[in-house]
N, C-alpha and C positions, 0 to 999 in steps of 0.2 A: 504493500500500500504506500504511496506517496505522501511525503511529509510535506504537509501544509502550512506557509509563514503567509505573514500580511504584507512583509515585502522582501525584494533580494535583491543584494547589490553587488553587481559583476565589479569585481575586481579589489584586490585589498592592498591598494597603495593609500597614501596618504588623506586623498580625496573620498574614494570610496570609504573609508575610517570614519572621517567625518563624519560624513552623510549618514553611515548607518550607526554612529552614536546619537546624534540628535535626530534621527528616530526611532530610535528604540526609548529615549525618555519621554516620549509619549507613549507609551506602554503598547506597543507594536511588537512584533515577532518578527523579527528583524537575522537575516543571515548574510553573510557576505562569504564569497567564494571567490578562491587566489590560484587561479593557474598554476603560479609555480611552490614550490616547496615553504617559503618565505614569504613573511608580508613585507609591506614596504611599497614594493615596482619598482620604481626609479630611485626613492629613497632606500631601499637596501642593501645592509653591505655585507660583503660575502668574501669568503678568503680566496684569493687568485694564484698564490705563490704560497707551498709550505709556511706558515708563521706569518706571511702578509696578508693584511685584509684592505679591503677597499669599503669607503664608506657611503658608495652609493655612485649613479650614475651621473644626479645633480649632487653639488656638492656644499652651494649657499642655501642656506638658510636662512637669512638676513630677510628674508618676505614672507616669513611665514605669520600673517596678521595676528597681531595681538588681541584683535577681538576673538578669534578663534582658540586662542590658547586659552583666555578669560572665559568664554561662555563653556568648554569643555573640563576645564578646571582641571587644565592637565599638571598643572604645578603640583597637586594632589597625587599626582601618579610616580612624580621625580623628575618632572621637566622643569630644567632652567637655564634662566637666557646669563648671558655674557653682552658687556661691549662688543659694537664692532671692531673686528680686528683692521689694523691697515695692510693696504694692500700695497704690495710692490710694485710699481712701475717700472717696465724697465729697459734699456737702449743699449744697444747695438756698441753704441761705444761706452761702455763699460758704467755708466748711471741705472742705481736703484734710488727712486722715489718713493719712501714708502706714506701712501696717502693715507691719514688718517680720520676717522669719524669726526673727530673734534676739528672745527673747520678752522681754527687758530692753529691749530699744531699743524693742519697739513698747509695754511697758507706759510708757515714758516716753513717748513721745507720747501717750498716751493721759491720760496725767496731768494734761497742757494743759487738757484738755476733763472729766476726772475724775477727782479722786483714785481715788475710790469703781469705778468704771470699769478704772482699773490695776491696782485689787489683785483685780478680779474676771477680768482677763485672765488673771492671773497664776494663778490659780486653775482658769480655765480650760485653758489652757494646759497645766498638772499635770495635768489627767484626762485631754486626748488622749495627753499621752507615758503615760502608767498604763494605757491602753487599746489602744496599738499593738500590743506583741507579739500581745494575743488577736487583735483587728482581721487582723494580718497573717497570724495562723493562717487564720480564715478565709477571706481573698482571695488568699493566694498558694500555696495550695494545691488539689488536686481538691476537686470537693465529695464527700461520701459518697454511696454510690447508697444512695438511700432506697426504691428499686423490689425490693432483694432484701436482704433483712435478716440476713444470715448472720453468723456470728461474726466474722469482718472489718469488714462495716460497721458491728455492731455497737460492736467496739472504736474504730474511727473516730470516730463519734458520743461514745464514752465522753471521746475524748481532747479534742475540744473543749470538753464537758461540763468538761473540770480545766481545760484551759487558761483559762475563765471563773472558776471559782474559786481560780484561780494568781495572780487579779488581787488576794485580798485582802478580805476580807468588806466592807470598806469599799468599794473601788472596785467591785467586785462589785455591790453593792446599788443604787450610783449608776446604773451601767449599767443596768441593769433596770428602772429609774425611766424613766431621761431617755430614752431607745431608740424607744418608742414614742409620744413628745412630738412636740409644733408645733416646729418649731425657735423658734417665738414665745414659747411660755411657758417651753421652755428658755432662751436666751437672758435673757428677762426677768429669772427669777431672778437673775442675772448682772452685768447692766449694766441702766443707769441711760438712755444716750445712746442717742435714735434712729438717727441715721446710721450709729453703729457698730454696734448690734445688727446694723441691715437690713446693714450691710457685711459683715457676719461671716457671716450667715448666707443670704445669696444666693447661694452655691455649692450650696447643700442642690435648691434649685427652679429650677437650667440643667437644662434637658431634659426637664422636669418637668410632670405636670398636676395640679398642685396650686400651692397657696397660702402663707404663709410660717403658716397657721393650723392650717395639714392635718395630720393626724396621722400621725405617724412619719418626717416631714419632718426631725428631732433624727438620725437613723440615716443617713441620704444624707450628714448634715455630716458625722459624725464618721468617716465610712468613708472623707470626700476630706480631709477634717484628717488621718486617720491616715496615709495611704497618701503625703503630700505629701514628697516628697523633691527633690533638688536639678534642678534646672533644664536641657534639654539647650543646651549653648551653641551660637545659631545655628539653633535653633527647631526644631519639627518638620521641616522640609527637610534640615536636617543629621542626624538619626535616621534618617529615608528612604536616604542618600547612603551611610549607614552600614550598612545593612539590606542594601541594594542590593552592597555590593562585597563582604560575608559570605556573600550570596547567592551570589557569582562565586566566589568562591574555594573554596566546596564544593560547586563542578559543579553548581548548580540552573541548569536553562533558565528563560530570561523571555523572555516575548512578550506586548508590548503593543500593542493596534489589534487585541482578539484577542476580542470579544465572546463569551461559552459562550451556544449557544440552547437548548442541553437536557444533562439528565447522561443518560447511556445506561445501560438495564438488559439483564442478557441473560435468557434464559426464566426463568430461576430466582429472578426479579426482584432477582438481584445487580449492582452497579454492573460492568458493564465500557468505561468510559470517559466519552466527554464528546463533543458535536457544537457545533461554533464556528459560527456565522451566516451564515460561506463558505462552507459546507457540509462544510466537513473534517471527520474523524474521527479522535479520537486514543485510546490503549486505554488503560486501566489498570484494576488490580481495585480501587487506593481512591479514594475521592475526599476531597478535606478543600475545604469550602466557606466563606471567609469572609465569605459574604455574609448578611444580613440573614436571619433563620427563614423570613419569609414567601418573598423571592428565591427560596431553596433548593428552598422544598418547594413552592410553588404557580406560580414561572414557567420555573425548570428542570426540574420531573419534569411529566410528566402526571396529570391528575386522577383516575384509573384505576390509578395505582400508588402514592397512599398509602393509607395507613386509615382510615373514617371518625373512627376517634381519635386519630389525628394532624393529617387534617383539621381538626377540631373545635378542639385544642388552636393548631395555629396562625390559627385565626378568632381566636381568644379572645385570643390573646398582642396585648397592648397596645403600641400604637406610635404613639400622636397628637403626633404634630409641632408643637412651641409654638416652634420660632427660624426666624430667620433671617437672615441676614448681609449686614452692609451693607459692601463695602469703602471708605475714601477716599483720594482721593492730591491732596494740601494743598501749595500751595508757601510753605509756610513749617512752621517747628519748632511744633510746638502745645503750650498751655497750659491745664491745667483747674483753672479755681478759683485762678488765678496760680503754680500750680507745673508746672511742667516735669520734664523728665529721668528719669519714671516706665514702665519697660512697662507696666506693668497700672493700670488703672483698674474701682472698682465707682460704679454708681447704685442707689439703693435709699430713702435719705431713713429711712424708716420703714418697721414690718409694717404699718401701714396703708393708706400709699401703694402699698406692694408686693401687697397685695392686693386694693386697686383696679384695677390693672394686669391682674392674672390674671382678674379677674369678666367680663372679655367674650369672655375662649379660651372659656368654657363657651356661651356664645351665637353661636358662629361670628365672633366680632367680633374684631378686634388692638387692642390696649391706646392711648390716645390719647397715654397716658406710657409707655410699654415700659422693663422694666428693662433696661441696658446694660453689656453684660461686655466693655470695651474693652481693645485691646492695641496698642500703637505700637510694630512691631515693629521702625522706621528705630531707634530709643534705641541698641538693641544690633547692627542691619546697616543702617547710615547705606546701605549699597551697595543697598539696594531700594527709592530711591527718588533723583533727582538731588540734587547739592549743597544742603543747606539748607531743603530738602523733607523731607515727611510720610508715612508710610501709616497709617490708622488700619485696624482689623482691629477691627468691632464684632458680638455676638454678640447680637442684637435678642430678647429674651424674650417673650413670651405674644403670638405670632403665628400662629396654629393654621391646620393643613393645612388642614384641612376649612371654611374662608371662606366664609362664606356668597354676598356678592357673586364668588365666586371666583375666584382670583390671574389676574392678567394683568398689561400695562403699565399700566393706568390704579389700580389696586390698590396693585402697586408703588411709583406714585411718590406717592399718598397715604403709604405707607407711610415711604417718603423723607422725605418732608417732615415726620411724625411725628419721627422718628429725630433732624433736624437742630434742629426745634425743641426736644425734650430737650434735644439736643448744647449748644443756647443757653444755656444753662442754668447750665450752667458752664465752658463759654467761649465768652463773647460775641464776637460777629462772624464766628465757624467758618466761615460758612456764604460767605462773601466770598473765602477762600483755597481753595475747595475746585476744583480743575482738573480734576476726572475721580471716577467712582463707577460699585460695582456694587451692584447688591442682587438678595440671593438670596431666593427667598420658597422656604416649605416643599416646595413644589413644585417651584420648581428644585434644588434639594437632591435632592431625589427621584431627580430626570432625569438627575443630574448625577453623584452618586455613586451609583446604586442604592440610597439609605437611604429604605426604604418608610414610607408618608408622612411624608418628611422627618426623621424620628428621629435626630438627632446619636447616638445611644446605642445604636442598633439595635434599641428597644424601650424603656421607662418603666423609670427605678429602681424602679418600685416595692415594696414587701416581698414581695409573691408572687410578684413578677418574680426575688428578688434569692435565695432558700432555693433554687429549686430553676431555676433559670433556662436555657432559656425558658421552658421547661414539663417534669413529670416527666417525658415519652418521652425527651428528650435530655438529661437535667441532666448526664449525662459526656460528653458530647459526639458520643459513638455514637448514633445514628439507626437507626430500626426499619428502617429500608432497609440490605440487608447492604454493608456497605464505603461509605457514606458519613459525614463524619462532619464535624460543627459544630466553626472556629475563630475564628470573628468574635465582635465583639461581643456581640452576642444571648447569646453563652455566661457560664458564670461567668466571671470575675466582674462582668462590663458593659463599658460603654463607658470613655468616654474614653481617653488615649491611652497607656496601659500598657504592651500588648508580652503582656499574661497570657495572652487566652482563645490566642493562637497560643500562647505558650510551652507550657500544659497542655493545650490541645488537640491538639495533637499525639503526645500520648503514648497513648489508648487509640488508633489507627489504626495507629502505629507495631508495638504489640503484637499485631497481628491481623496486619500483613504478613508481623511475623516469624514466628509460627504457622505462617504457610502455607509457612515455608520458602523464600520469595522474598528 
């Protein structure tokens, strides 16, 4: 006989967690089911090399919203936050910058390298805190349903409309400016220093298929500037551990080793449950799926039970896969640019360099310089890696799914070797302490987490990805299919590792259970 819950949430990454904790505190029956062995998804970290372990595939934490830690009370579980750590900047010829949270201490570093530079940080700096509130109006909230215009969404609409003009005719007008800018020619204005521009503004083009030239690449910065908050201590695996015992403690079932082959509809092409790979059968009237748009609607339903217009829109929803991750495990403490003792490191040099890099994702080709979003995650748990040893956790940029020679071992360790020769670059001889390595090409990414071709983000920031995201048929996360309903990434407000699209996607599905009186 088939075990019957009130809902089931595909997939137990961070998002799915969410989701199925705030509803199961409405006393719902509530399961979540994890393809692979481990929760987590992208947050999970797993040993790669005898004695090294990796702490997941994202590796900031820095945006994982503070309302979502507060409303799950995960502090109660053992999650706690740290300072932002600063991050290294770093050049070619031989400068580490290491930028820090405190906007004093890193305009004085920057002083080193530029008067002119410090007082534009400082500058800068005042327009993202000027620009937060609106910013967090828009990402930590639903978005408005833009498919039925009634006087609700209409007032919805109206209030974001003030909250942009609550900024102040001045910051106001800036905004509107720089929004749909290069993050190049924003920046330029700005600063003077190649390395730090390209360091400042290479968070805008992770995940990304574009260039630092591209337009409205200025909007991706200022959404991961605004949203950046304090740090979870002990990385993504500790948010997981904390997710995970929130989850237990209001009665959500977990079962991982639990692949979903199909969501089940009944005549009425309403969701009544899910069929797992072992052929079990489980009921439920909702389903909340954290997986990736395309997963959802084209390898759990059948082609015969969406619309050609939801078909259509998930053809169309953009997902080209530009990373991929190299881990390493180093017997000795590592040095870039002769400084140590940093998590974070960027590579970047210039927007010219950096757009060198991006020009052969457009030709099926991987960059021969890749930009590098590194993180040494032994700094802060010396415990993932033996005594006096390393892990580096690197985030390899303009590697695109679609390869022309396409991905295999021999692809791979071109690619490796790509990576290390960068890595030489600023710190010589790396490549001599290295005892062990993985690398993930877009495609194991793919196979790995279900993130369709390889998308760390579940799909392209892009602006038409980001208004109504993924596409109008879902932008609240309700799906034209009845009782199914989007909380992963793909939803507003995107990727990386938040805790949002679970935290607010769970709330039209919750509303619809309740209706029914279950």
């Amino acid at each position: 006989m088939s075990k019957t819950y009130d809902i089931i949430v595909i997939g137990g990454g961070h998002n799915g967690l969410t989701a199925a904790i705030l509803l199961a505190r409405k006393n719902k029956k509530v399961l979540v089911l994890e393809k692979r062995p481990v929760l987590g998804g992208i947050a999970a970290g797993e040993e790669f090399h005898p004695g090294y372990f990796t702490i997941g595939l994202l590796h900031d934490t820095g945006t994982v919203r503070q309302q979502v830690i507060k409303e799950l009370n995960l502090a109660k579980f053992g999650l706690k936050t740290k300072a932002r750590p600063a991050i290294g900047l770093l050049s070619k010829r031989g400068d580490c910058l290491p930028l820090s949270a405190d906007v004093d201490a890193a305009a004085s570093a920057i002083s080193k390298f530029s008067s002119k530079d410090a007082a534009g940080y400082k500058e800068y700096a005042a327009f993202v805190s000027a620009i937060k509130p609106f910013m967090a109006n828009l990402l930590n909230e639903l978005p408005p349903d833009l498919s039925a215009l009634g006087t609700k969404q209409l007032w919805a609409l109206v209030k974001k409309g003030l909250a942009l003009r609550w900024l102040g005719k001045k910051t106001m007008m800036e905004f509107l400016k720089v929004a749909p800018m290069s993050i190049a020619d924003f920046l330029n204005e700005k600063f003077e220093t190649d390395f730090i521009k390209a360091g400042i503004g290479a968070p805008a083009l992770y995940g990304s298929f574009n260039g630092p030239w591209s337009s409205y690449t200025t909007i991706n910065l200022l959404m991961g500037e605004s949203m950046a908050h304090e740090q979870i201590a002990g990385g993504p695996q500790a948010l997981v551990a904390a997710l995970e015992q929130a989850a237990e403690n209001e009665g959500v079932e977990i079962r991982t080793n639990a692949p979903v082959e199909k969501i089940l509809l009944d005549t009425g092409r309403k969701v009544s449950g899910v069929k797992l790979k072992t052929g079990e059968e489980l009921k439920a009237s909702i389903v909340a799926s954290s997986c990736t748009p395309h997963v959802t609607f084209y390898d759990l339903l059948q082609p015969n039970q969406i619309s050609y217009a939801l078909e259509h829109a998930v053809k169309h929803y953009r997902s080209r896969g530009t990373t991929a991750k190299v881990n390493l495990a180093l017997n000795k403490e590592v040095l870039f640019n002769n400084v140590g003792g940093l998590e974070f490191y960027r590579t970047g040099n210039s927007f010219d360099e950096m757009e060198r890099a991006f020009d052969p994702a457009k030709y099926k080709q991987f960059s021969s310089e890749p930009l590098l979003d590194i993180h040494v995650p032994t700094v802060a748990n010396p415990n993932l890696a033996p005594a006096g040893h390393s892990v580096l956790s690197i985030l390899v940029h303009f590697a695109p799914y679609n390869l022309k020679e396409e991905w295999n071992e021999e692809s791979k360790k071109k690619l490796y070797s790509i990576v290390m020769k960068t890595l030489e670059n600023y710190s010589p001889g790396i490549g001599s302490s290295v005892v062990g390595s993985e690398v993930l090409s877009p495609a194991d990414l793919e196979l790995r987490y279900s993130l369709t071709q390889g998308h760390i983000y579940h799909g392209e920031h892009a602006v038409d990805q980001l208004i109504t995201r993924p596409f109008p048929l879902c932008a609240q996360y309700a799906t034209p299919i009845s009782g199914l309903y989007l909380c992963g990434s793909g939803s507003h407000p995107g990727g990386s590792i938040t805790g949002m699209p679970g935290y607010l996607g769970h709330k039209p599905s919750l509303k619809i259970v309740e209706s029914s009186g279950k």
